[in-house]
C-alpha positions, 0 to 999 in steps of 0.5 A: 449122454449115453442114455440119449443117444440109446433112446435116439437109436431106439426111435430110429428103429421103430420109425423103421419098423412102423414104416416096414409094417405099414404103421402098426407094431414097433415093439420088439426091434426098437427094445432089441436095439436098446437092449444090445447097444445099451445093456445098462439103460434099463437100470439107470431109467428104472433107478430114477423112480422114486417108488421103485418097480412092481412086477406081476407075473404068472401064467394067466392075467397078467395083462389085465392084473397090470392094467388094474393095478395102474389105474388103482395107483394113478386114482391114487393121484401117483404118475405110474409108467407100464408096459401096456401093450402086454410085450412082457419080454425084456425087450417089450419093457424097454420098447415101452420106455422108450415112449416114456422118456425124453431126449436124455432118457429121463422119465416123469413118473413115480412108479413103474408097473411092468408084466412080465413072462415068467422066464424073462421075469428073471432076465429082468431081475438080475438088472432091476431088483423089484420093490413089490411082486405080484405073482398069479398062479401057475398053469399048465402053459407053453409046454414047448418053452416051459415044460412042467409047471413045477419048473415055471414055479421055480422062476417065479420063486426067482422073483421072489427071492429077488423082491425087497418089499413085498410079495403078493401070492395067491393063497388057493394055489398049492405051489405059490402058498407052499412053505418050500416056496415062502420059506426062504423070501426076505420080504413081506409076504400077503396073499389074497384068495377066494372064499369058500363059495368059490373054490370050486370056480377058481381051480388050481392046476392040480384041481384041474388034472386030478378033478377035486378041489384042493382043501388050500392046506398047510401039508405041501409034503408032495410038493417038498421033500423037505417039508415032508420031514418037518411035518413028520416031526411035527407029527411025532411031536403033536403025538405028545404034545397036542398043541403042536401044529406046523405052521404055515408060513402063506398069511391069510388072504387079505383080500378075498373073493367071497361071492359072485353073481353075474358081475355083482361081487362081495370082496372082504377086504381085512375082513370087512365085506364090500359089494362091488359091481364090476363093468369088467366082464369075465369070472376071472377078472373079479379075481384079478381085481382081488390080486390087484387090490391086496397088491396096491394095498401093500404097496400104499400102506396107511395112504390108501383110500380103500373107498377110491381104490374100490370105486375105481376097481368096479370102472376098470375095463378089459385091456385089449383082447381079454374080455374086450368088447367092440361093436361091429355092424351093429353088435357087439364082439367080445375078444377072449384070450385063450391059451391054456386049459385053465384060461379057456375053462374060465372064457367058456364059464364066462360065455355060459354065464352070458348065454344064461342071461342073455340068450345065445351067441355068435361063435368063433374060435380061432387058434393059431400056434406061433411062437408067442400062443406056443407051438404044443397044442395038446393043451386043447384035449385038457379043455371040455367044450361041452357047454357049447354044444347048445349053441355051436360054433359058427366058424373054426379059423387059424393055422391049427383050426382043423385040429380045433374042429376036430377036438369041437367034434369030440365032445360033440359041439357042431361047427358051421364053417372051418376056414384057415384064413382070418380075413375069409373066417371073419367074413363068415362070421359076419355073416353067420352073426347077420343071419343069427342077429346074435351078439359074437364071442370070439375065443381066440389065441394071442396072435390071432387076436392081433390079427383079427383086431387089426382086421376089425379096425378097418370095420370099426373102432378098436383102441390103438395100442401098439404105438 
């Protein structure tokens, strides 16, 4: 009874909200109302799954490693229920039930694949414990809201306590892979990674501060204390006995990345490799299929078809603004979401890589600093642009494009136009793209891209996703 008259107040307020908007958006209101009116409904809904919930989370990829995971479990011929509009806020998640449900808050699926921020990951496990967690990396990201990134790991670890099953890491990050954040898990614990030829692709946040490649080691002594006296009692120990080792507690990656060319990969699945060939653009999201394979595997067991699950990986698609691809007068626009140094390093390889077998393009780099991109933009001096300089960008646009244009000129990328309006820097994009007849790159924060797509919608055919 109480379940239905939550989801009739729900409704009611994102009838409102789209109706306010002009009939986009509708995600946050309608999950704040439930949230306040209704602290309970998230639990009783969640709780009639019979698979229980997987989490992912971390700093990057989130929304793509979600929308993967999804389409390996329904190839799997399982009903899965997601938040797929990347509201990863509590509020988002109980905005996206409230299209799930019926009337009386019942919902038809097996299992719910939720992402979720890593702060408000722990909201929500103090009312819904996880089945299976699925935890990225850890990256320098929104240092207004998080701060040092050993403290966005300690939220994470959160997550991990609070899982009953399993926990999916990623075994080439030193703080998810260090035995003081393994250690006291209760559940199952399996990793996947990337091979040798690509560590040096893949770089942690310490590899990107300190400009080295980690050697992935068992000696976490910097990050722990704790873990400091162990290793020097096994030291102590090994003096004497030489076949003493410490052991380290991050299983070997089940799933790991071995090559990658162009969007030809090898993936080693428990130690078979497999060629897969993905549609998926973007270095980053091999990596993200990788995550989401090992997780569905777990989370499967002995049922999985690994053959179906690879086939379906090699079909997924980018989720909208992250490696997505729309057409417009009559060439494509790729949408890549950046935020922080690590995604925008892995964004201009992807575009390098294009460049190298395509020929140049049409850039635009929009950069806005609302709430939900983070306010800190210094994050864009930790970025090194050089691999534009060839080419150029076309047009810098956002509340913060000055400063962009300004960070271009420092490593010597020429830019065209700088326009703070959206819809005016969109205009000078087509014509700059006309003019060049090259296809468009546009790398551009989280708010800018919502707006540019509504925008290009009234050009052109851009999935709706915001229901």
């Amino acid at each position: 009874m109480r379940s239905g008259l939550t989801v009739v107040l729900g409704r009611a307020a994102r009838t409102a909200t789209r109706l306010r908007s002009g009939g986009s958006g509708g995600t946050a209101l309608p999950g704040l109302v439930m949230e306040k009116s209704d602290p309970g409904f998230l639990k009783r809904t969640l709780d009639q799954l019979p698979l229980g919930v997987i989490v992912v989370s971390g700093t990057n990829g989130k929304t793509t490693t979600t929308k993967m995971v999804v389409e390996l479990l329904s190839s799997q011929g399982l009903k899965v229920l997601t938040n797929r509009t990347g509201s990863n806020f509590v509020r988002g998640v109980l905005a996206s039930l409230l299209m799930e449900v019926d009337s009386g808050g019942r919902v038809d699926a097996d299992v719910a694949v939720l992402e979720l921020d890593e702060a408000h990951a722990v909201r929500f496990i103090q009312r819904v414990r996880p089945r299976a967690a699925l935890l990225l990396n850890v990256m320098r990201d929104q240092l207004d809201r998080f701060g040092e990134i050993d403290y966005t790991a300690s939220l994470l670890y959160k997550v991990a306590r609070s899982t009953s099953e399993v926990v999916v890491v990623n075994a080439d990050d030193p703080r998810l892979s260090a035995n003081r954040f393994l250690r006291h898990l209760t559940s199952h614990v399996a990793s996947f990674g990337t091979g040798e030829e690509l560590r040096s692709l893949f770089l942690s946040d310490d590899d990107l501060r300190i400009s080295t490649v980690s050697t992935n080691s068992a000696d976490d002594d910097a990050l722990d204390p704790e873990a400091a006296a162990e290793t020097a009692v096994a030291r102590t120990t090994a003096t004497t006995d030489p076949s003493a080792k410490r052991v380290h507690l991050c299983p070997p990656p089940r799933v790991l990345l071995e090559s990658l060319q162009g969007r030809d990969a090898v993936v080693s699945v428990d130690g078979t490799q497999h060629k897969v060939s993905f549609t998926i653009p973007g270095v980053h999201n091999q990596l993200n299929a990788c995550a989401a394979l090992a997780l569905v595997l777990e989370v499967l067991g002995d049922s999985a078809d690994l053959d179906s699950l690879l086939a379906t990986l090699a079909r997924v698609e980018a989720a909208f603004g992250r490696g997505e691809v729309l057409q417009l007068d009559g060439r494509s626009v790729e949408l890549s979401l950046v935020k922080n140094p690590a995604g925008f390093r892995m964004g201009l390889l992807t575009a390098e890589q294009a460049v190298r077998a395509g020929g140049a393009e049409t850039v635009m780099v929009a950069i806005n600093d609302e709430y939900a991109d983070g306010r800190d933009m210094s994050w864009l001096w930790d970025v090194d642009f050089s691999t534009l300089r060839g080419q150029g960008v076309a047009v810098v646009t956002g509340v913060r494009c000055w400063d962009m244009a300004l960070r271009l000129r420092y490593d010597g990328v020429p830019v065209k136009v700088v326009e703070p309006d959206l819809n005016l820097a969109l205009e000078r994009l087509r014509e700059q793209a006309t003019a060049q007849d090259r296809p468009v790159r546009v790398f551009t924060t989280y708010t800018a891209m919502l707006a540019l797509r509504a925008r290009l919608a009234e050009f052109t055919d851009v999935e709706e996703v915001m229901k």
